[in-house]
FIVO-990991 format. One line per 5 residues: for each residue x, y, z of N, C-alpha, C. Coordinates in pm, whole numbers, plus 50000, padded with zeros to 5 digits. Example, Ala and Ser with C-alpha at 12.3 -4.5 7.8 and 13.67 -1.06 7.14 Angstrom:
// FIVO-990991
51319:49431:50780:51230:49550:50780:51320:49670:50780 | 51285:49775:50708:51367:49894:50714:51290:50003:50787
This chain:
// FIVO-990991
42149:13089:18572:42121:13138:18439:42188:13044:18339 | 42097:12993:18238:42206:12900:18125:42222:12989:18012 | 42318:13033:18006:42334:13116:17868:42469:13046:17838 | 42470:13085:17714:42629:13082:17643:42676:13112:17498 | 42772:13189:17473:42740:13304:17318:42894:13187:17298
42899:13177:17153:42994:13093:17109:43029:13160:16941 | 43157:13174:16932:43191:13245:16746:43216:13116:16692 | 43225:13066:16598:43299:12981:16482:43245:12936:16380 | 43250:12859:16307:43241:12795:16181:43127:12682:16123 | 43035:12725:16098:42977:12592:16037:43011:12500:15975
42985:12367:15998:43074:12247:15940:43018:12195:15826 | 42916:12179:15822:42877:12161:15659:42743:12222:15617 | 42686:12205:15486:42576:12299:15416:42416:12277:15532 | 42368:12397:15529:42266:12392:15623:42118:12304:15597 | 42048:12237:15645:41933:12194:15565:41804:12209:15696
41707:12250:15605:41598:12269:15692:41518:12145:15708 | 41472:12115:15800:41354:12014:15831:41265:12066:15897 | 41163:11950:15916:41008:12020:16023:41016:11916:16135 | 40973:11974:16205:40968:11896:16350:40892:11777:16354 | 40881:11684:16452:40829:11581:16427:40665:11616:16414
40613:11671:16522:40477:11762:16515:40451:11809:16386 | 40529:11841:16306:40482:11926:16180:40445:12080:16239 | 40429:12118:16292:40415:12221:16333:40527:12365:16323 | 40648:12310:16289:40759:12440:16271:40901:12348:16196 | 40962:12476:16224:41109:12411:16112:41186:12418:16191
41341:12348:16189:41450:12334:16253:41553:12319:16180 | 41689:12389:16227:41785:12272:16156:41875:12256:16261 | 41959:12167:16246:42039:12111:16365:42204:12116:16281 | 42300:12181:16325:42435:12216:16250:42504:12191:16354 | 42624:12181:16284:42759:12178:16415:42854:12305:16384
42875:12367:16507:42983:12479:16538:43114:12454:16529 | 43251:12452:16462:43359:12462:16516:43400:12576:16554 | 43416:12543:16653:43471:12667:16772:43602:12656:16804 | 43705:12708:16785:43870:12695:16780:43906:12748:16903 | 44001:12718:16997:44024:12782:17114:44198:12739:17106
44309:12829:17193:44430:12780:17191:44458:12760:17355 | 44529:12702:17363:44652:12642:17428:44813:12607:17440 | 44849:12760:17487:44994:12820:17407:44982:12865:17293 | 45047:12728:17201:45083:12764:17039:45010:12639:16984 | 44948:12575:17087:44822:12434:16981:44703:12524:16979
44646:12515:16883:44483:12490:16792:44430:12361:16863 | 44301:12412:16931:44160:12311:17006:44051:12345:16933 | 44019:12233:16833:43873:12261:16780:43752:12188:16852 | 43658:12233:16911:43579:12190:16953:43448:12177:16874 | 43342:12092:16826:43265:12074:16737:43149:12112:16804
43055:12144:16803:42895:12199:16874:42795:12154:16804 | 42745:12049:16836:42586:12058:16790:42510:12158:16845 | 42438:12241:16739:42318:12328:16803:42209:12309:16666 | 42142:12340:16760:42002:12368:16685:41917:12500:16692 | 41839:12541:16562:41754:12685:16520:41649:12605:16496
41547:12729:16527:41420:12694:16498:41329:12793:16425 | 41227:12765:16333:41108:12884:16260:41208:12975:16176 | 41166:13083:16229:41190:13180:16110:41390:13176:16111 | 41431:13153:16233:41569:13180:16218:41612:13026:16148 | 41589:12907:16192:41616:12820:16121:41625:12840:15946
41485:12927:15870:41441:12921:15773:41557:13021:15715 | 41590:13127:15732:41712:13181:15734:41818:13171:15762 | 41867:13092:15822:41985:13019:15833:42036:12954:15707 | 41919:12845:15660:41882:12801:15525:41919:12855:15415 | 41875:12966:15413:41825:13037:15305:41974:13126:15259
42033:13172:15398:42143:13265:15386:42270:13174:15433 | 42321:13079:15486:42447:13032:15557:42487:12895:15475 | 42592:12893:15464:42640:12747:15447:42767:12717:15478 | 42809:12606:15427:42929:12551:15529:43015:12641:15496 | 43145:12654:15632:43251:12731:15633:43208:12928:15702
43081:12888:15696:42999:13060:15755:43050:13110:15884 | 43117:13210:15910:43124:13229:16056:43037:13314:16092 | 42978:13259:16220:42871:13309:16286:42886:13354:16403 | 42805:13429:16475:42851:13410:16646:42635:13270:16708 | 42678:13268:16794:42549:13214:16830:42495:13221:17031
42396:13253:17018:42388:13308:17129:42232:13158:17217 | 42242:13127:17320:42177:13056:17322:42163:12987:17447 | 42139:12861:17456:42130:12770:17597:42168:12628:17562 | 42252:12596:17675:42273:12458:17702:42153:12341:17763 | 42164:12240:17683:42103:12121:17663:42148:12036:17699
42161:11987:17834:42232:11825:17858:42069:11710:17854 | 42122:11606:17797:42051:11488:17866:42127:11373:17833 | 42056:11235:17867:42157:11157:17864:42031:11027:17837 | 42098:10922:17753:42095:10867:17650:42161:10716:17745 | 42073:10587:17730:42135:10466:17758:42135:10384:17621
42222:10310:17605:42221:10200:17449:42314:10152:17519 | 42271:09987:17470:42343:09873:17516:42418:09901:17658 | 42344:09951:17779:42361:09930:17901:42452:10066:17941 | 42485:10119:17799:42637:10240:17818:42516:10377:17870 | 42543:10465:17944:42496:10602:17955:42568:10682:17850
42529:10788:17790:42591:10899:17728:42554:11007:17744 | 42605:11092:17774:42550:11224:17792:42598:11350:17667 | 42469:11381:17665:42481:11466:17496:42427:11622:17577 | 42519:11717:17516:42485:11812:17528:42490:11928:17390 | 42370:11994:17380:42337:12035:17255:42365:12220:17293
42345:12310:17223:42303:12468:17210:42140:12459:17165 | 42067:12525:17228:41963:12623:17158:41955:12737:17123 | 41994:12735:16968:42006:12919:16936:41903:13004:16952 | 41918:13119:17039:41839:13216:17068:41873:13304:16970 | 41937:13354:16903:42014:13426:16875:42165:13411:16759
42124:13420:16638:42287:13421:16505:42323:13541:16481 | 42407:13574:16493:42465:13670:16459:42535:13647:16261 | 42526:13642:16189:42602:13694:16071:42769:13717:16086 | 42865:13719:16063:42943:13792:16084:43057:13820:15950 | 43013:13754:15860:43057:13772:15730:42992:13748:15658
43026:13870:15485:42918:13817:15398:42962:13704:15325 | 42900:13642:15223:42901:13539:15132:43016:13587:15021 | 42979:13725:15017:43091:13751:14881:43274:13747:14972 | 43252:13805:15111:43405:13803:15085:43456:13698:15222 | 43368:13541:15228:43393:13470:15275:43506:13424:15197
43603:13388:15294:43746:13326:15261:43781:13438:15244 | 43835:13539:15173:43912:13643:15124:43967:13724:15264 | 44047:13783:15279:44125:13914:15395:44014:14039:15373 | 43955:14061:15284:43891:14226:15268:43787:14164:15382 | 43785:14367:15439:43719:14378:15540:43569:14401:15501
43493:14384:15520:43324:14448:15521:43290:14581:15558 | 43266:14647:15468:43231:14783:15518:43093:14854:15570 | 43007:14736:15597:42886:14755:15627:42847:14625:15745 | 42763:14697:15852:42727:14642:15915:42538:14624:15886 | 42510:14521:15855:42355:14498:15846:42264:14440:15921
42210:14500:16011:42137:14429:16131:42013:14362:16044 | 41943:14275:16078:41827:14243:16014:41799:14133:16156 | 41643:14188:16202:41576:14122:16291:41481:13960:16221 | 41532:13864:16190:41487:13764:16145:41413:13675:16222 | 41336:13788:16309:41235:13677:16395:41092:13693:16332
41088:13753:16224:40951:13731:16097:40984:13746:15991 | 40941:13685:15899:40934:13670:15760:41052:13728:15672 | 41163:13692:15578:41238:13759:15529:41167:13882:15487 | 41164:14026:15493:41107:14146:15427:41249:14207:15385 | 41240:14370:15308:41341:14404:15244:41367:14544:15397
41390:14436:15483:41450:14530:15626:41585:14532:15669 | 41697:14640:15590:41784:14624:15599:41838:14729:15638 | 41939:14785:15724:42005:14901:15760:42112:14867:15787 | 42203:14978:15704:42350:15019:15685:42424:15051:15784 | 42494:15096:15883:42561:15115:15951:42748:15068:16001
42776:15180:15958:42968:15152:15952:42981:15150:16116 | 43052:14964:16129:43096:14970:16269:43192:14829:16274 | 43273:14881:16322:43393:14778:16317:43433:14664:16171 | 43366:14748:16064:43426:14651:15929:43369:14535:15916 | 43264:14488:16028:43178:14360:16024:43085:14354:16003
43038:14289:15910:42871:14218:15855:42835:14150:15942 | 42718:14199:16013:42648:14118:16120:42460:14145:16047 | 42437:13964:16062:42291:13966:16048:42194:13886:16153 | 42127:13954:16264:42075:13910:16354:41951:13801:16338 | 41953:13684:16355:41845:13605:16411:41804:13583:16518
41691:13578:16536:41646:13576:16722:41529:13532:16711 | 41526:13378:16737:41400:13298:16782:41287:13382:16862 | 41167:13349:16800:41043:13475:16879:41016:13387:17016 | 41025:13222:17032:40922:13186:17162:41064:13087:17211 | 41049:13043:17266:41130:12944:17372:41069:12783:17314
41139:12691:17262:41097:12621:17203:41204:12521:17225 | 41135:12377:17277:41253:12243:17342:41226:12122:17137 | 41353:12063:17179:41414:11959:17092:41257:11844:17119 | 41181:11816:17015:41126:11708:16990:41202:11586:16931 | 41245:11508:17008:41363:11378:17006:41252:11226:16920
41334:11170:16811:41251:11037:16790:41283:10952:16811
């Protein structure tokens, strides 16, 4: 099974593009993901990539410094230049979670609303309230299974 759910930080402002096909949207962001070791801080950086409607929302709602959770699949391949191999491994988000709003990003206050929103069609005004653990969560979830068109 390749799965793997990851929390942290977007590293800078989100931007949408279209695939090389023209056929759908993407954006490609990096995760910092913080992990410890004793009393050191390990930031680990993540390229992943969204696609269609969650990409377009991502866009629309996230920017740098956003913490998210992301739910998804690992991507290895590997890459020769000037005789060197490299091996790149990416995320495919299945799945964003939200986990703070915009207004009280940076600040200590807690969120008193949890807002699910299924963003696998069209932004609509589909929103529901629910008090649960003080966290703003807004769900994205890619509708089809969809691979990296590379140029």
């Amino acid at each position: 099974m390749n799965q793997v759910c990851l929390i942290g930080r977007i590293t800078k402002d989100i931007e949408l593009r279209n695939t090389t096909n023209g056929q759908g949207k993407f954006v490609s962001f990096t995760l910092a993901v913080s992990e410890y070791s004793g009393q050191k801080e390990i930031t680990n950086f993540i390229p992943c990539f969204a696609f269609n409607n969650t990409a377009e929302n991502m866009a629309r709602f996230l920017s740098k410094g956003s913490l998210i959770s992301v739910s998804g699949r690992v991507n290895v391949r590997t890459s020769q230049t000037d005789g060197k191999y490299e091996t790149i491994v990416t995320i495919t988000a299945d799945r964003v979670n939200f986990l703070e709003s915009a207004k009280n990003r940076g600040s200590n206050n807690s969120v008193e609303t949890n807002s699910n929103i299924n963003l696998d069609s069209p932004m609509q005004n589909k929103t529901s309230s629910i008090a649960s653990n003080n966290v703003q969560t807004e769900e994205i979830i890619l509708s089809e299974d969809e691979s990296i068109l590379w140029d």
